[in-house]
MIPA-879773 format. One line per 5 residues: number of its first residue (from 0); their letters; for each residue x, y, z of C-alpha. Coordinates in nm, 2 decimals. Layout:
NUM	a	X:Y:Z ~ ...
end
This chain:
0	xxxxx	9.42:12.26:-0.32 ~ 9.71:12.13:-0.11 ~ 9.92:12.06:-0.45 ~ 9.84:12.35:-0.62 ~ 9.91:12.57:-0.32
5	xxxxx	10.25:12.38:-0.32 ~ 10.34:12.44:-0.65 ~ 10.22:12.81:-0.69 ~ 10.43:12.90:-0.40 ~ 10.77:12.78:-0.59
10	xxxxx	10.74:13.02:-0.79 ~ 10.61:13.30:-0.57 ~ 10.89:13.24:-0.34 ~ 11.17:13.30:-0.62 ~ 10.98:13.64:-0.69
15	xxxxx	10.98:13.75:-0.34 ~ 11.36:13.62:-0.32 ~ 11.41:13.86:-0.54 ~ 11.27:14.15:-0.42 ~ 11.50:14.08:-0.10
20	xxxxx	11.78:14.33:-0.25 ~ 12.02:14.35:0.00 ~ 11.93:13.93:0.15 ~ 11.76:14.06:0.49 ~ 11.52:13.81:0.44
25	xxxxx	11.26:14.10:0.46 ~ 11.09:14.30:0.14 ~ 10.96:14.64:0.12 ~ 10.57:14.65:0.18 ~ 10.53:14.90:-0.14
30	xxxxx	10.66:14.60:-0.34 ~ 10.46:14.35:-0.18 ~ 10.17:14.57:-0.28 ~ 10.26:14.52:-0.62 ~ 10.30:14.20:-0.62
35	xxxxx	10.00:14.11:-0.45 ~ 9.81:14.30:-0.73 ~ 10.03:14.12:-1.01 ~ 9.97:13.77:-0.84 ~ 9.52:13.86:-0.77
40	xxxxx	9.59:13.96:-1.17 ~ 9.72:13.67:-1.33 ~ 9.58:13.41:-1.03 ~ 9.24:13.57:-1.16 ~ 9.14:13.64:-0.78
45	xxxxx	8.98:13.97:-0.69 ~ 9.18:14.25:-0.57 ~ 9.08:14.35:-0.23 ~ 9.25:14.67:-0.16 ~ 9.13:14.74:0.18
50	xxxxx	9.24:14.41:0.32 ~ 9.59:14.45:0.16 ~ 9.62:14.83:0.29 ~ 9.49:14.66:0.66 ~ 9.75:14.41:0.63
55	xxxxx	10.03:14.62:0.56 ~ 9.92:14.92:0.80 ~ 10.17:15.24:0.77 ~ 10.17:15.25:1.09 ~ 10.34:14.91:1.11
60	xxxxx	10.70:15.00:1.02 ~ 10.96:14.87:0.81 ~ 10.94:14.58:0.51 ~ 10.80:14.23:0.55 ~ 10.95:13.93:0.57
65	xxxxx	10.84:13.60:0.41 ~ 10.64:13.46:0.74 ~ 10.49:13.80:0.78 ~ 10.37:13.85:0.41 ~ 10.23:13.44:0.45
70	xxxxx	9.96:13.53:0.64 ~ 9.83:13.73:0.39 ~ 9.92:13.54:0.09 ~ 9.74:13.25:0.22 ~ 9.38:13.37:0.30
75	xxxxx	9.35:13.68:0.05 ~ 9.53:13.50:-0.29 ~ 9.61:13.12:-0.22 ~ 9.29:13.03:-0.06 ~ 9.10:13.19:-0.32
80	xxxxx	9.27:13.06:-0.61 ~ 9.08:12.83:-0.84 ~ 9.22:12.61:-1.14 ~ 9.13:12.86:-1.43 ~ 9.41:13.05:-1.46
85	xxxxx	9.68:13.05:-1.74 ~ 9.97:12.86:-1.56 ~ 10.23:12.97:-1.77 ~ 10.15:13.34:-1.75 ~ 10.14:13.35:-1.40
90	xxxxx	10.52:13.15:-1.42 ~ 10.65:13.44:-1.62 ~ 10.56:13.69:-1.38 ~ 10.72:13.52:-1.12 ~ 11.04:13.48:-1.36
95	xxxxx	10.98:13.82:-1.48 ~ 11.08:13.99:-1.18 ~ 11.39:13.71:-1.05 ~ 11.55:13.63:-1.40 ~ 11.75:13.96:-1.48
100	xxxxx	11.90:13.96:-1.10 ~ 11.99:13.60:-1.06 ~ 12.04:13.48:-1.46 ~ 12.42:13.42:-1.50 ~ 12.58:13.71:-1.77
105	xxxxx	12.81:13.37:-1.87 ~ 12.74:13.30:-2.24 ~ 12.47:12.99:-2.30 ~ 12.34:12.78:-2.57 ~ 11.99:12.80:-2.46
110	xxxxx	11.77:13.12:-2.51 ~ 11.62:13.30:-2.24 ~ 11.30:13.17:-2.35 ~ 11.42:12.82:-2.30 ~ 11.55:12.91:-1.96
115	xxxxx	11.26:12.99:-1.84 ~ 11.10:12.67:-1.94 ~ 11.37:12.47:-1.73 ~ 11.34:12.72:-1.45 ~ 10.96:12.57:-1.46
120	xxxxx	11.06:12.24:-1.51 ~ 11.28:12.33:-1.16 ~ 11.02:12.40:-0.93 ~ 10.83:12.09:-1.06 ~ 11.08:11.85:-0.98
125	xxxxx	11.28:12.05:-0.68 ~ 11.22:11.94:-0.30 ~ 10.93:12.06:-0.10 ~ 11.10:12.26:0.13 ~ 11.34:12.60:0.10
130	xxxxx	11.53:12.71:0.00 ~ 11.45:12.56:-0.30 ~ 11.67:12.30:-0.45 ~ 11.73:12.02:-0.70 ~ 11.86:11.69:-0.58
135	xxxxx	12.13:11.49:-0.82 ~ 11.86:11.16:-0.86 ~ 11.61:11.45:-1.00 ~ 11.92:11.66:-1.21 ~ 12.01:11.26:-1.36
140	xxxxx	11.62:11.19:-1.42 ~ 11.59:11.54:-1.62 ~ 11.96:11.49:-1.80 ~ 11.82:11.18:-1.90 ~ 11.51:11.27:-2.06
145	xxxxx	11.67:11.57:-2.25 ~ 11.94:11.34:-2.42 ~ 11.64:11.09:-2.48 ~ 11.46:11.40:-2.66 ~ 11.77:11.47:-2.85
150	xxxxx	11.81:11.15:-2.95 ~ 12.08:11.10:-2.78 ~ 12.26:10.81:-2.58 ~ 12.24:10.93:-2.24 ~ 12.61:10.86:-2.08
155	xxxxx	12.60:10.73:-1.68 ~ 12.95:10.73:-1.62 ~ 12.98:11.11:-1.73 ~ 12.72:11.17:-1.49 ~ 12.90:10.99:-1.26
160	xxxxx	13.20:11.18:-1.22 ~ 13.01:11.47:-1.25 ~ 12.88:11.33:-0.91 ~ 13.16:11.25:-0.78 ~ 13.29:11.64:-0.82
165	xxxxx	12.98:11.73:-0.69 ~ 13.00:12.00:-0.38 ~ 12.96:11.82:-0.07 ~ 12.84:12.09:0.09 ~ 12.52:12.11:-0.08
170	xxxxx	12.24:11.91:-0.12 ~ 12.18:11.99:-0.41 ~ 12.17:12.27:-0.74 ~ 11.99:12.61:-0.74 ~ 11.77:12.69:-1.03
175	xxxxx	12.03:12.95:-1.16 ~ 12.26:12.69:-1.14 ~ 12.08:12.41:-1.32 ~ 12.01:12.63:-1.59 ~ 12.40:12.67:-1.60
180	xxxxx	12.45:12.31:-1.60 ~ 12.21:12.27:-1.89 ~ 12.28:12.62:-2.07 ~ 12.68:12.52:-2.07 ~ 12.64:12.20:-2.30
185	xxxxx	12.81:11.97:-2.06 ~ 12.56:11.72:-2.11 ~ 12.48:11.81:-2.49 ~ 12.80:11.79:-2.64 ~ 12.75:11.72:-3.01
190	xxxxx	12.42:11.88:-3.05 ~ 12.27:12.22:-3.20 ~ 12.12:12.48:-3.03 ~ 11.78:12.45:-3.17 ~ 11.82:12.03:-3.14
195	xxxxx	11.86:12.11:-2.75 ~ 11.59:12.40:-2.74 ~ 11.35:12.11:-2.91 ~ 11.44:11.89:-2.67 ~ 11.38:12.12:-2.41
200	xxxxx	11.08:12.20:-2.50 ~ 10.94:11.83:-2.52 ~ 11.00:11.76:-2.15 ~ 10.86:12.09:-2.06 ~ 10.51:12.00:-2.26
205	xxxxx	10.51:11.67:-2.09 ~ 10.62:11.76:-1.72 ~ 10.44:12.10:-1.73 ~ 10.19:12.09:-1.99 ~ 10.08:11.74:-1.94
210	xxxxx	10.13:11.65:-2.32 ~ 10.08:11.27:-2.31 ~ 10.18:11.26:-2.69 ~ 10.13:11.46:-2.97 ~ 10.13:11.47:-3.34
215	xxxxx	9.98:11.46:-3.70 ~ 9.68:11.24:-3.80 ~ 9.40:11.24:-4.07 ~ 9.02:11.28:-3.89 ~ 8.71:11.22:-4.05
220	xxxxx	8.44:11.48:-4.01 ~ 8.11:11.45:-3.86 ~ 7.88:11.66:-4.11 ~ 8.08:11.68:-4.46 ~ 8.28:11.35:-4.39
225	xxxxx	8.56:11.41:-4.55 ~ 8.92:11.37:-4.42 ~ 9.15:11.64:-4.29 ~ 9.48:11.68:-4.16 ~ 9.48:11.77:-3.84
230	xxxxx	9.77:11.82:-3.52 ~ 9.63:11.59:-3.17 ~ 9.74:11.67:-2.84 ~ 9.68:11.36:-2.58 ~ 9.62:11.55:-2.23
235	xxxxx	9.51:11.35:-1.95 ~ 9.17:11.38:-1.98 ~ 9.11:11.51:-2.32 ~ 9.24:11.55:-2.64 ~ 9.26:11.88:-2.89
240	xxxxx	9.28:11.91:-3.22 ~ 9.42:12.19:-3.41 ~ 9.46:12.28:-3.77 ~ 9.88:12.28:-3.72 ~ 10.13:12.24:-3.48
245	xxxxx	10.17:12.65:-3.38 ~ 9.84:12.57:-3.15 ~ 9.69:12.87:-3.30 ~ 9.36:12.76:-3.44 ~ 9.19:12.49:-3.22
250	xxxxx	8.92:12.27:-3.45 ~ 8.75:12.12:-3.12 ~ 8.89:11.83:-2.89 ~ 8.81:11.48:-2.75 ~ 8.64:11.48:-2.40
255	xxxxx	8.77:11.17:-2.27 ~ 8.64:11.04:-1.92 ~ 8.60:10.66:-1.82 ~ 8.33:10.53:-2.03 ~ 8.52:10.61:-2.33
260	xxxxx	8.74:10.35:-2.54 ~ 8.96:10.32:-2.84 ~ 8.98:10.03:-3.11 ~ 9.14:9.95:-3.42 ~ 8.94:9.95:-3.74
265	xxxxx	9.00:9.78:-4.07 ~ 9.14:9.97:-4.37 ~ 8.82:10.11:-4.56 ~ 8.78:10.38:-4.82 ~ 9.12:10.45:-4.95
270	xxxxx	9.28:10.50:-4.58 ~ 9.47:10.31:-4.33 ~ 9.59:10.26:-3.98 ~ 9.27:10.34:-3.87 ~ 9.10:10.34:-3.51
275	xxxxx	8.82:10.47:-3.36 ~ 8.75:10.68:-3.07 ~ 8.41:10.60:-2.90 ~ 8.30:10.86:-2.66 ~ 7.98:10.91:-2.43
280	xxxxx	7.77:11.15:-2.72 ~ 8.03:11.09:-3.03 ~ 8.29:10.89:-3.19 ~ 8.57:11.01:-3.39 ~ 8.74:10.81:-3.69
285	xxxxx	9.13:10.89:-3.70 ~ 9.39:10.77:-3.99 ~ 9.74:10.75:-3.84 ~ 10.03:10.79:-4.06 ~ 10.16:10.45:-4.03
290	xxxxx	10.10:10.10:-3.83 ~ 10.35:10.18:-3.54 ~ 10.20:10.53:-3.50 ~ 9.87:10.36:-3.50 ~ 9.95:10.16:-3.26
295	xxxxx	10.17:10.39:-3.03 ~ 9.84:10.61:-3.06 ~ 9.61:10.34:-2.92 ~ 9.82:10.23:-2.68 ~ 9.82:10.56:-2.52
300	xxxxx	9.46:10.65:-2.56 ~ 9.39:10.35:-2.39 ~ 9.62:10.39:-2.12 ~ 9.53:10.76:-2.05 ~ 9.13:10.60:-2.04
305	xxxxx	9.26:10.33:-1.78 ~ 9.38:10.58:-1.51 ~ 9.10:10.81:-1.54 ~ 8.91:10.44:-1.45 ~ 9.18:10.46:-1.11
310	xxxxx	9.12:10.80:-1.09 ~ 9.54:10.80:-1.11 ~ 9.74:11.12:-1.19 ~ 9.90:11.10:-1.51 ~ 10.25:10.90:-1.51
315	xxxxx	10.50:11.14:-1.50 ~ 10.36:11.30:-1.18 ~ 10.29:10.99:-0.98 ~ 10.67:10.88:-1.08 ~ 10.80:11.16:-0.92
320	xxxxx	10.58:11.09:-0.63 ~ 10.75:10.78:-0.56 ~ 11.09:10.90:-0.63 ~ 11.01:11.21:-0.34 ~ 10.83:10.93:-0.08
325	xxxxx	11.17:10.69:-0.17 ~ 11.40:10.94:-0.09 ~ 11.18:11.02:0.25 ~ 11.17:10.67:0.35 ~ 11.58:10.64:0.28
330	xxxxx	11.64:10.93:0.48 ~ 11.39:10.82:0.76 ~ 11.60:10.49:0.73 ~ 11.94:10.65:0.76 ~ 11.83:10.89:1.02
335	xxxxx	11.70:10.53:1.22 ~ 12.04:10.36:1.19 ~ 12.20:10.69:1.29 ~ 12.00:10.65:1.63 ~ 12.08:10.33:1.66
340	xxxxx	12.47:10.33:1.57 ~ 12.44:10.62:1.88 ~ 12.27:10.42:2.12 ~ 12.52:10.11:2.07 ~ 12.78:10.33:2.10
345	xxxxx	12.65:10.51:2.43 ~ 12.60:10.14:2.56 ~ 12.94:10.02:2.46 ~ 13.10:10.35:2.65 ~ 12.90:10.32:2.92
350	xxxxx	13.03:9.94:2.94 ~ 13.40:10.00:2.91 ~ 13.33:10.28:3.19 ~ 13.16:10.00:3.38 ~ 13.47:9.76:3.34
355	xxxxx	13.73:10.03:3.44 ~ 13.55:10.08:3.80 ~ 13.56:9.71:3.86 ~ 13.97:9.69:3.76 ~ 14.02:9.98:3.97
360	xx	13.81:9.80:4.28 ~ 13.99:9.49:4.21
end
């Protein structure tokens, strides 16, 4: 629950930021109450009236601030919130009710809808503490796999200098800001709206959405056994199949746990790049559309099967593990050879102090 808790309250905290009008730090308790109803709503948690009316008493006067609306938040909502709930409707409440107050009125090349996918894409890879920012290793690891989307080459010494002219006094970029960045075309020069809204929209299935690949193939059906098109979506531990890429009408999907496997098979019956998809109750025959596909495919079935074997998270989330427990041990480092500088310099004063009493004795 720890991680979920984590990442639901990213985006909680931007909405109550932004019921803070006038930056007191503190929110009006008639708007807490309606947010507290939105967030039971979409969180799919039971409304309990009577316990939010106790908690915000009229007799208690004057708005809430963010420790005082915790309490509540935690053990009415949080700790009642299970993992059935439609993530990315209960993101755009939360960006519902901070985008129109903090989105710059500057011009972009990204649509509002694509906004709101990086503003996601923020809270996913910003620090764990508040407020909430984005460090420059985690802006250069999301730069990078936009340009790689586009098809781009990604440039490091542009990135560099953009570094260098970074403001020292911060640690890093807001999330208004980093849509900014993006939504200016600094780091897209050359390229098409709709090539960066694509591009956008790739890293946001896979950082958000979990999409481990994705894309056309021919499946072989169970009763009538003949072939059909069909779109595949590679998710950690399953994959769906739908009649085309708009997601709208799902044909069933590929329960995948780790007893399953995945093998090549020999071209029979008119098709090729085959495989096969053995699975506890049912195995499915695919037809990719090529040999690299078919082996791109494979390759990721198989690995997808291997960490459910580890019991891993998928790649993209243990990756940014590291990169958060890196940057912890670097600064744990830093802060160690900080002490240390101090104490030799303490010792080195305290020394010379030392050797001025014996001149002056002498």
């Amino acid at each position: 629950m720890g991680g979920l808790k984590d990442e639901l309250l990213k985006a909680i905290w931007h909405a109550f930021t932004a019921l803070d009008v006038d930056h007191s730090g503190k929110v009006s308790k008639s708007q807490l109450k309606v947010l507290s109803h939105n967030l039971c709503t979409v969180l799919k948690v039971p409304h309990d009236p009577v316990a939010l009316e106790e908690h915000f008493r009229d007799d208690d006067e004057g708005p809430v601030s963010n420790q005082g609306y915790m309490p509540y938040l935690n053990k009415f909502i949080l700790e009642k919130v299970q993992d059935n709930f439609d993530k990315i409707e209960f993101n755009r409440m939360c960006w519902t009710l901070c985008v129109k107050k903090n989105l710059t009125k500057s011009p972009l090349l990204i649509t509002e809808e694509d906004a709101f996918k990086v503003w996601v894409i923020f809270n996913f890879l910003s620090e764990d503490k508040y407020p909430l920012i984005i460090v420059p290793e985690e802006i250069e690891y999301l730069l990078k796999k936009l340009t790689e989307a586009m098809g781009g080459g990604w440039q490091q010494e542009q990135f560099e200098h953009y570094k260098i002219n970074f403001d020292d006094s911060k640690d890093g970029l807001s999330v208004w800001e980093l849509i900014e960045l993006i939504g200016n075309g600094q780091f897209s020069k050359g390229m098409d709206r709709q090539t960066v809204s694509m591009a956008i929209n790739e890293v946001f299935n896979e950082l958000i959405l979990d999409v481990l690949k994705q894309g056309y193939m021919m499946k072989k059906g169970h009763r009538r056994k003949n072939w059909t098109e069909r779109w595949f979506v590679l998710k950690p531990n399953v994959i769906y199949y739908y009649v085309s890429e708009d997601l709208k009408d799902k044909k069933g999907d590929i329960l995948l746990d780790e007893n399953c496997c995945v093998e090549p098979l020999p071209d029979k019956d008119g098709k090729k790049c085959l495989f096969l998809i053995k699975c506890f109750d049912k195995t499915f025959e695919i037809s990719a559309s090529d040999k690299k596909k078919k082996q791109e495919w494979i390759q990721a079935i198989h690995s997808t099967i291997h960490l459910l074997k580890l019991g891993s998270p998928p790649p993209h989330k243990e990756a940014r593990q590291r990169r958060k427990e890196l940057r912890k041990k670097l600064l744990a480092e830093q802060e160690e050879l900080e002490r240390q500088m101090k104490e030799l310099q303490a010792a080195n004063e305290n020394k010379q102090q030392e050797l001025e009493t014996v001149r002056k004795v002498c």
